[in-house]
C-alpha positions as CSV (number, residue, x, y, z in Angstrom):
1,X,-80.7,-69.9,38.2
2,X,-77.7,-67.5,37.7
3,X,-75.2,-69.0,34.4
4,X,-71.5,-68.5,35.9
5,X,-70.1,-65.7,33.4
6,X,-68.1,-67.2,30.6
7,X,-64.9,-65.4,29.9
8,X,-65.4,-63.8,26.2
9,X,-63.3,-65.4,23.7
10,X,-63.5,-62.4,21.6
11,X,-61.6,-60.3,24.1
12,X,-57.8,-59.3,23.5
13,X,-55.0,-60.3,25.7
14,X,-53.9,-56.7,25.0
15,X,-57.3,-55.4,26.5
16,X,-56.6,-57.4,30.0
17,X,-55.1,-54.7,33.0
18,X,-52.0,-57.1,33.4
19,X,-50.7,-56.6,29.7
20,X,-51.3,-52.7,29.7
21,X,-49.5,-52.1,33.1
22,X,-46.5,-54.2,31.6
23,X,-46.6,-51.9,29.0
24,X,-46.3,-49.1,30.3
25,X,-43.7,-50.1,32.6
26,X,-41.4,-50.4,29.4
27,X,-42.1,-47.0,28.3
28,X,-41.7,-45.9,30.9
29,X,-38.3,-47.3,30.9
30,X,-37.5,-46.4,27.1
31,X,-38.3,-43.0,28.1
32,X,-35.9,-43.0,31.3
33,X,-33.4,-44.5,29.1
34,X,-32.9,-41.9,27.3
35,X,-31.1,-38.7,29.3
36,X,-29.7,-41.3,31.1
37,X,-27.9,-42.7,27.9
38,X,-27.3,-38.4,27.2
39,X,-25.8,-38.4,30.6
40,X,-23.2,-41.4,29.9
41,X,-22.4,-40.2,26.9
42,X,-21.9,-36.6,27.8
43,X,-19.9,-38.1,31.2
44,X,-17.7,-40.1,28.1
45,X,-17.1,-37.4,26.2
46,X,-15.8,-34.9,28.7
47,X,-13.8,-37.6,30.2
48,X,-12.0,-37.8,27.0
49,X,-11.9,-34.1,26.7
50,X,-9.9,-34.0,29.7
51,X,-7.5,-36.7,28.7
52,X,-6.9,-35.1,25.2
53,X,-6.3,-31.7,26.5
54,X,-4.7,-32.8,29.8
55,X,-2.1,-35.5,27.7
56,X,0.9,-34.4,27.2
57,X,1.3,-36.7,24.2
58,X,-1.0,-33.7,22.6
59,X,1.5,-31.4,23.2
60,X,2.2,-28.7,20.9
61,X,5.6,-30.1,19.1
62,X,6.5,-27.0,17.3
63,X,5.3,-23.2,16.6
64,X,6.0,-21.7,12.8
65,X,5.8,-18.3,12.7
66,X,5.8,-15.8,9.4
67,X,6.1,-11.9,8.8
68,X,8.0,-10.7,11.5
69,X,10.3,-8.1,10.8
70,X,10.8,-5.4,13.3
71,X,9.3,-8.0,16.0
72,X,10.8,-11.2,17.1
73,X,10.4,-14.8,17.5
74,X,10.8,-14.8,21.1
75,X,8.0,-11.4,21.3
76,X,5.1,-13.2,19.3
77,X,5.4,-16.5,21.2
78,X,4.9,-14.3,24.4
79,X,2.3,-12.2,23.0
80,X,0.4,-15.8,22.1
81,X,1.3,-16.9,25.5
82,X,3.2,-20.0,23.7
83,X,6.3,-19.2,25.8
84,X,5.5,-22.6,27.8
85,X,4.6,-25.7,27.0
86,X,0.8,-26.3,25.3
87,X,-2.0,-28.5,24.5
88,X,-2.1,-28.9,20.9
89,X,-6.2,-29.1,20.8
90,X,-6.9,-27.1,24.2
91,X,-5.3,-23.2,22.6
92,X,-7.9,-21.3,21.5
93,X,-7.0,-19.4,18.5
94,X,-9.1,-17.0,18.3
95,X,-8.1,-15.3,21.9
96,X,-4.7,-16.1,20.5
97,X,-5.1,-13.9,17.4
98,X,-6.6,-11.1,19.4
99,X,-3.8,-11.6,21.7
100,X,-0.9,-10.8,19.1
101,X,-2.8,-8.4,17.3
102,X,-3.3,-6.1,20.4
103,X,0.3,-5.6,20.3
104,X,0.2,-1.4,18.2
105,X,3.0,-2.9,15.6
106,X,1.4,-6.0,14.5
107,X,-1.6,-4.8,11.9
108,X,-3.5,-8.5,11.5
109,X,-2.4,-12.5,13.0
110,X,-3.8,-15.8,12.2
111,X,-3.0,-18.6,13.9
112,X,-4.0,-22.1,12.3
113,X,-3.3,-25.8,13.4
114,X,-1.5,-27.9,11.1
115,X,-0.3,-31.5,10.7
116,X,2.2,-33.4,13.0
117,X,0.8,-31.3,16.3
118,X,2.8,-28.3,14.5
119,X,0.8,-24.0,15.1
120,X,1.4,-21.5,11.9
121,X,1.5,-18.3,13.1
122,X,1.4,-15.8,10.6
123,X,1.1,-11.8,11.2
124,X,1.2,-8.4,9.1
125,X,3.3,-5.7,10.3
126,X,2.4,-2.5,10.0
127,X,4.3,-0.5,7.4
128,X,5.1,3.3,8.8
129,X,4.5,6.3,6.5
130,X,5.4,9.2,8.4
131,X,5.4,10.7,11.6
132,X,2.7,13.3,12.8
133,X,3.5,16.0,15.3
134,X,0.1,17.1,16.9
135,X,0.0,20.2,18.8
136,X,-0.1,19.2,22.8
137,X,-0.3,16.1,21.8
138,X,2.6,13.2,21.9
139,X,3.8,12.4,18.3
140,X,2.3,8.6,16.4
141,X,3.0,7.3,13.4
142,X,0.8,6.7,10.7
143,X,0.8,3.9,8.6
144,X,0.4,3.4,4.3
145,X,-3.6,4.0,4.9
146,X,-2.6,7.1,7.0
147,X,-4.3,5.5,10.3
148,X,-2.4,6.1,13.4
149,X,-1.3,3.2,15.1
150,X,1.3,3.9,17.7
151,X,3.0,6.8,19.7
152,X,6.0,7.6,18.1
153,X,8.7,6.5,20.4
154,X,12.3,7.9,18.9
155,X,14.0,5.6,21.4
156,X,12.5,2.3,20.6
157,X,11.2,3.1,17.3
158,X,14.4,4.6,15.5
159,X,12.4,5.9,12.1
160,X,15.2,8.4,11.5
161,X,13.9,8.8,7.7
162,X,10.3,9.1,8.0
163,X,9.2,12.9,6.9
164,X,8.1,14.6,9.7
165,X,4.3,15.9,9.5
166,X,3.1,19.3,10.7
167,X,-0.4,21.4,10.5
168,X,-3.2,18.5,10.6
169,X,-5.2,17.4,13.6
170,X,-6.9,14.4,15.0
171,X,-11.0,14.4,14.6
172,X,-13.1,12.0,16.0
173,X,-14.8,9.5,13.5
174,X,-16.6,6.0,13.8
175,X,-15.7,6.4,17.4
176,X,-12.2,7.1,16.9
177,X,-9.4,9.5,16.4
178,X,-8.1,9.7,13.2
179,X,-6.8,12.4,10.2
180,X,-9.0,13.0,7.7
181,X,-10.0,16.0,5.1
182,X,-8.6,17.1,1.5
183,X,-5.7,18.8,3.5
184,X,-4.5,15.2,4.7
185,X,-5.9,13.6,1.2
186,X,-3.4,15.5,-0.6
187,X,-0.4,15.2,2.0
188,X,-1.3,11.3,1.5
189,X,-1.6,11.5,-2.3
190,X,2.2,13.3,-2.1
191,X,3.2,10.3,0.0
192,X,1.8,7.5,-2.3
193,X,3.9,8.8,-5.7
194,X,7.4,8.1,-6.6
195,X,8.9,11.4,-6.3
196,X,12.5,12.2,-7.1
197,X,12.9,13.6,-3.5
198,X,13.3,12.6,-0.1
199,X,10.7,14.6,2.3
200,X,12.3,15.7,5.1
201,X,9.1,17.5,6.5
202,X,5.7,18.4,5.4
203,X,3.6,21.6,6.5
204,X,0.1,21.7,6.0
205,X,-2.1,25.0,5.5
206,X,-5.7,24.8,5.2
207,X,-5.8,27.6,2.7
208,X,-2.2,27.5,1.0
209,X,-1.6,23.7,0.8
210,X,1.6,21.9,1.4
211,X,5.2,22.9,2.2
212,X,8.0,19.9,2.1
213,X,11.0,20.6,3.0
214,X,13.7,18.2,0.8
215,X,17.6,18.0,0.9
216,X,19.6,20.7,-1.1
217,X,20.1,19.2,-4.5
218,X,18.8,22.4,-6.6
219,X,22.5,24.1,-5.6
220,X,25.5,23.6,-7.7
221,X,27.2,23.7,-4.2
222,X,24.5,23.6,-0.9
223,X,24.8,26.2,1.8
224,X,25.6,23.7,4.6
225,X,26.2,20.2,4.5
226,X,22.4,19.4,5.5
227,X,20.6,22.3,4.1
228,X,17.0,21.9,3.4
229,X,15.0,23.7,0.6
230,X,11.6,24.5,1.3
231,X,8.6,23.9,-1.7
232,X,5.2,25.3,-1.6
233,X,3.3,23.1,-3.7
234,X,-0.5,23.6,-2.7
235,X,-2.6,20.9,-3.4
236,X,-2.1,19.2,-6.5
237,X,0.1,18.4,-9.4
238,X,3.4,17.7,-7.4
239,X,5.2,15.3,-9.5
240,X,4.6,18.4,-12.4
241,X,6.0,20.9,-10.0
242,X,9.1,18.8,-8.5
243,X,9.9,18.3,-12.3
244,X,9.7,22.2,-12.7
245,X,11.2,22.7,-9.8
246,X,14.7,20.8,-10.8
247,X,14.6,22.3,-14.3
248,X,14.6,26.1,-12.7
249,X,17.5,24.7,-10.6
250,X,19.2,23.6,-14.0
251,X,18.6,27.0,-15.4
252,X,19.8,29.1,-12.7
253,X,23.2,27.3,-12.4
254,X,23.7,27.6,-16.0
255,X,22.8,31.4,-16.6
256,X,22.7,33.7,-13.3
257,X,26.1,31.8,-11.6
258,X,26.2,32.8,-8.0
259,X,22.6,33.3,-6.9
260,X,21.8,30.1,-4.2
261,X,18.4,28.8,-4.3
262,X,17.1,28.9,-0.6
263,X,13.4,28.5,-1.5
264,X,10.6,28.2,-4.0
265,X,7.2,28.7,-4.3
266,X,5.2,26.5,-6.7
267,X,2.2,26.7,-5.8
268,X,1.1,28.0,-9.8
269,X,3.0,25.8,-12.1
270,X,3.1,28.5,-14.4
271,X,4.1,31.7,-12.1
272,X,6.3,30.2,-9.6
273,X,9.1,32.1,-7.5
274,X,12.5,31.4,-6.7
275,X,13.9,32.8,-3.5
276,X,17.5,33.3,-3.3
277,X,20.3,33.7,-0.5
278,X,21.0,37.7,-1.1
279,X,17.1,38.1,-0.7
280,X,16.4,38.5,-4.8
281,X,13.1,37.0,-5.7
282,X,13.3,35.8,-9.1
283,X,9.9,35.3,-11.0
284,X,9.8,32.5,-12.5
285,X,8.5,33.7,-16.1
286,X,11.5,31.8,-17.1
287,X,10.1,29.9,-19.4
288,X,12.5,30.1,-22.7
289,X,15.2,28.9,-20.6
290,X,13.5,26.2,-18.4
């Protein structure tokens, strides 16, 4: 005679299909759960998002601006697109910077937030050194690190006292124009000193150096009211030969009285000539009286 089966006691709840299909089920759900909690929170925080950058509680309340000279106010706040009304959180300032930078007079912007919904917009001009006139080419200015940065424009730009440069050419570098080369080194180097002269123009020759051209102050009395005197001073040295240069003037108004300096050549500090307005060329071997 078959014994009914007896259920084993020794068997664990855990082990019975009903329990394992319950669990499951709440995996399953913890799993589920989980983009869909991603989702609502994602949903929650584009919703608020919107309703900072779309508030107009959030409002830019004011824009500082610093280092504008030749630009103004009004000008940056276009070039930043800040002429309207804007979202204090939704500008993005790094398109902004870009933005004001692009314009050719403006050299570096930063734009920071800052408290009480307040934008500090701060830029670096660029500081003009001279003008360079390229053959077939329009006229740009350089600036203190002689990189061009702008077509010169006499109209707009109005840099009546910037020497005038002449004799150097573009050549292409790092994928861009620029002026470069121990001819444009020591036009530079002239610039950079504190010379007792303003430079009207300067030549450059490849082979003889620079020419400046500076207003007449080596006449007792100047040939015209804006006469120019030319100087040949090669490559080197020029503080040396502008100081040399005045002390010849010195020496020829005291001792030969009626000669007129027109030019002088100084391109050997010690063997320069003077050039005078009846044509005389006077050696400068003048040392015991300069």
């Amino acid at each position: 005679m078959n014994e009914k089966g007896r259920q084993n006691r020794y068997k664990k709840k855990s082990d019975s299909p009903g329990f394992m299909q319950k669990t499951n089920r709440q995996q399953l759900l913890k799993i589920a759960a989980l983009p869909v909690l991603v989702c609502v929170l994602s949903i929650a925080a584009i919703f608020a998002h919107d309703v900072v950058v779309q508030s107009p509680f959030f409002s830019i309340k004011k824009v500082a601006v610093s280092g504008e000279n030749r630009l103004k106010r009004k000008e940056i706040l276009v070039l930043a697109g800040l002429e309207a009304p804007a979202n204090f959180f939704g500008v993005n300032l790094f398109a902004m910077e870009k933005k004001i930078a692009a314009h050719p007079w403006i050299a570096a912007a930063t734009v920071r937030r800052s408290l009480f919904f307040t934008l500090d917009v701060s830029i670096v001009e660029e500081e003009p050194l001279a003008i360079v006139c390229i053959e077939n080419l329009s006229d740009v200015l350089i600036n203190t690190q002689g990189k061009p940065f702008k077509e010169y424009d006499p109209d707009q730009d109005k840099m009546l006292q910037l020497p005038v440069i002449t004799g150097v050419d573009l050549t292409l570098a790092e994928d861009r124009y620029l002026f470069q080369g121990p001819l444009f080194n020591s036009i530079l180097d002239l610039l950079h000193k504190q010379i007792p002269h303003t430079i009207v123009s300067i030549e450059g020759d490849e082979h003889m150096g620079i020419t400046i051209e500076v207003p007449d102050v080596f006449n007792q009395v100047p040939m015209t009211e804006n006469s120019l005197i030319p100087l040949h001073l090669g490559f080197d040295d020029y503080q040396k030969k502008l100081i040399k240069a005045r002390k010849i003037s010195r020496y020829i108004i005291a001792n030969i009285p009626g000669k007129t300096i027109c030019a002088m050549d100084l391109f050997d500090i010690d063997t320069v000539f003077v050039k005078t307005a009846d044509m005389d060329t006077l050696p400068s071997n003048l040392e015991k009286g300069v």
